[in-house]
C-alpha positions, 0 to 999 in steps of 0.5 A, spaced: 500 500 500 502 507 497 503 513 502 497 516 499 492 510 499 494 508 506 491 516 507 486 516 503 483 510 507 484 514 512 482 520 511 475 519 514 479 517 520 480 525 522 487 523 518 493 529 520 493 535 516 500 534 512 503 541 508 508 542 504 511 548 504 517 551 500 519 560 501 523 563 497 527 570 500 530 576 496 538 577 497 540 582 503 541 589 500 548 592 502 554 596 502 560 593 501 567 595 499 570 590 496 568 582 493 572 578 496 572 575 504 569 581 507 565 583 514 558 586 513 556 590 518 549 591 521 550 599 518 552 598 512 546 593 511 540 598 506 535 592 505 534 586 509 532 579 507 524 578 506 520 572 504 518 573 497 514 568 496 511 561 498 509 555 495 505 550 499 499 544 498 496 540 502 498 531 502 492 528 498 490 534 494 492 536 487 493 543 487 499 546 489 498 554 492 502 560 490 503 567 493 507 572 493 508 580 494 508 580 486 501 577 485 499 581 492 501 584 497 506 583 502 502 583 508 498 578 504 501 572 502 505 572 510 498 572 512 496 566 508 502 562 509 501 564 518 493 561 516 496 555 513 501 553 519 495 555 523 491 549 519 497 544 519 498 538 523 505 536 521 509 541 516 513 538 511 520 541 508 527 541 506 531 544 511 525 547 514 526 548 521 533 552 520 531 556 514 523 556 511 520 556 518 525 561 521 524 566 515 516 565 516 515 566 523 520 573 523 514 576 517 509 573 522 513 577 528 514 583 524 507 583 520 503 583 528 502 576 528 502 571 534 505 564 533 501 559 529 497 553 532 503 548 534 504 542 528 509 537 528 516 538 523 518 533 518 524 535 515 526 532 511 534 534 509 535 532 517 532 525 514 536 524 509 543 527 514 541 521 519 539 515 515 543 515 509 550 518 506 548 521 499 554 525 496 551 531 497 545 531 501 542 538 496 535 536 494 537 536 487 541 531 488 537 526 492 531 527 488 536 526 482 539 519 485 533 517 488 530 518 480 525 522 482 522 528 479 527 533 480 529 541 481 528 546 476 534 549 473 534 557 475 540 560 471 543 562 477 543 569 481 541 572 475 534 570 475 532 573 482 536 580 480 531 580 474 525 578 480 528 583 484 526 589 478 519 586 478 521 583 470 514 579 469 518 573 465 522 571 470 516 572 476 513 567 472 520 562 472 520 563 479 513 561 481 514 555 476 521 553 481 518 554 487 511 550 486 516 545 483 520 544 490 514 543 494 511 538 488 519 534 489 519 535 496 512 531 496 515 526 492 521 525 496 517 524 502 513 519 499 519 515 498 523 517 504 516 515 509 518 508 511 525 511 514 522 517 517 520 516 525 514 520 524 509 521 529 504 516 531 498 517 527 494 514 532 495 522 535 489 523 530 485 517 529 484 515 535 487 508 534 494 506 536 494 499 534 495 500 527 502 501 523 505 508 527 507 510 519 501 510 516 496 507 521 494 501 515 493 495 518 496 490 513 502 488 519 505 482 517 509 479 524 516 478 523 520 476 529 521 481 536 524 487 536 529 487 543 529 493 548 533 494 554 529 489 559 524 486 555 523 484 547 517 486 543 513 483 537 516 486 531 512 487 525 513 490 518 506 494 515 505 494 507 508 501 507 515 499 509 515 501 516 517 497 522 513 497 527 514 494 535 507 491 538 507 493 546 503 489 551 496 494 551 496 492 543 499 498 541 504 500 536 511 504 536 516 505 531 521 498 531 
């Protein structure tokens, strides 16, 4: 059973909300004396960093959503990204907590905004640092090795320079790249799933007998898995997951 079958069996079972979510940021603006190994200081600063625009879709549903301050405004899209962590059960990123989430609570802070309804992260840049050792541990690469759907190619600093202008072309190329990084991500974390120590969807669904990955029934029994002072029953679930059976009936990651 598939990542997406598995939540489509479930969705009737109050199934977590999972986002995805991919922001793209302009450049810090500054004064600078020269090219090469220099020390920016906070006065020679003349336009920090901003969130752009943001790209986020719902697991389970088809259509990817885009905002940004060039199809609105500013205040806008950063209220629509806040209404969505709001909704959100679990947030999935690459590399969300040390980059997208930071980015985005700053906007909240700075637009009036309260933090969001708490939610589960799922990053999965940490994933693929903890459980494997790719060369490079870069999106693209990962996508790429796992022959997956991969980024688009930017063209480098030139296409956030014509961005930055407000040239409508290269708006059109960027909402295309971001919308793109969620649908990848999304990918990635079908495939990644199994490895991933997820929370337990019993959280949501009210059981906590089926698999904690997914929260499928179809548990094959595979041996024990062996603690400290007691040993499990162990048990693999059609989507790949091992899972570990406590005396209640309860289900834990292996």
């Amino acid at each position: 059973m598939s990542l997406a079958d598995a939540f489509t069996a479930l969705r009737k079972e109050n199934a977590p909300k999972i986002l995805t979510v991919d922001i793209e940021t302009s450049p810090n603006i500054v004064y600078a004396w020269g090219l090469w190994d220099q020390n920016v200081s906070v006065s020679q600063i003349i336009e920090p960093s901003r969130v752009l625009c943001f790209a986020a879709k719902w697991y389970g549903t088809k259509r990817t959503q885009f905002y940004s301050e060039h199809e609105g405004t500013h205040d806008a899209m950063v209220r629509e990204a806040w209404r969505l962590y709001d909704e959100a059960d679990v947030v999935v990123t690459y590399n969300g907590p040390r980059f997208d989430n930071v980015h985005l609570a700053r906007e909240f802070i700075l637009a009036g905004l309260g933090p969001p309804s708490p939610w589960v992260d799922i990053d999965l840049l940490a994933v693929a640092r903890r459980r494997f050792k790719f060369v490079s541990n870069k999106l693209g690469y990962v996508t790429t090795a796992l022959d997956l759907p991969t980024k688009l190619e930017t063209g480098g600093q030139a296409l956030w320079n014509d961005v930055m202008k407000g040239d409508d072309k290269a708006w059109a190329k960027f909402k295309r790249y971001n919308i793109q990084d969620v649908e990848v991500t999304e990918r990635l974390l079908e495939t990644l799933w199994p490895w991933i120590n997820s929370p337990h969807l019993g959280q949501w669904t009210g059981s906590r007998t089926g698999c904690y990955s997914c929260g499928g029934r179809d548990l094959t029994l595979a041996g024990v898995v062996y603690g400290r002072t007691i040993a499990y029953p162990k048990m693999i679930c059609a989507c790949g997951a091992w899972n570990k059976v406590l005396r209640n009936g309860d289900t834990r990651a292996a």
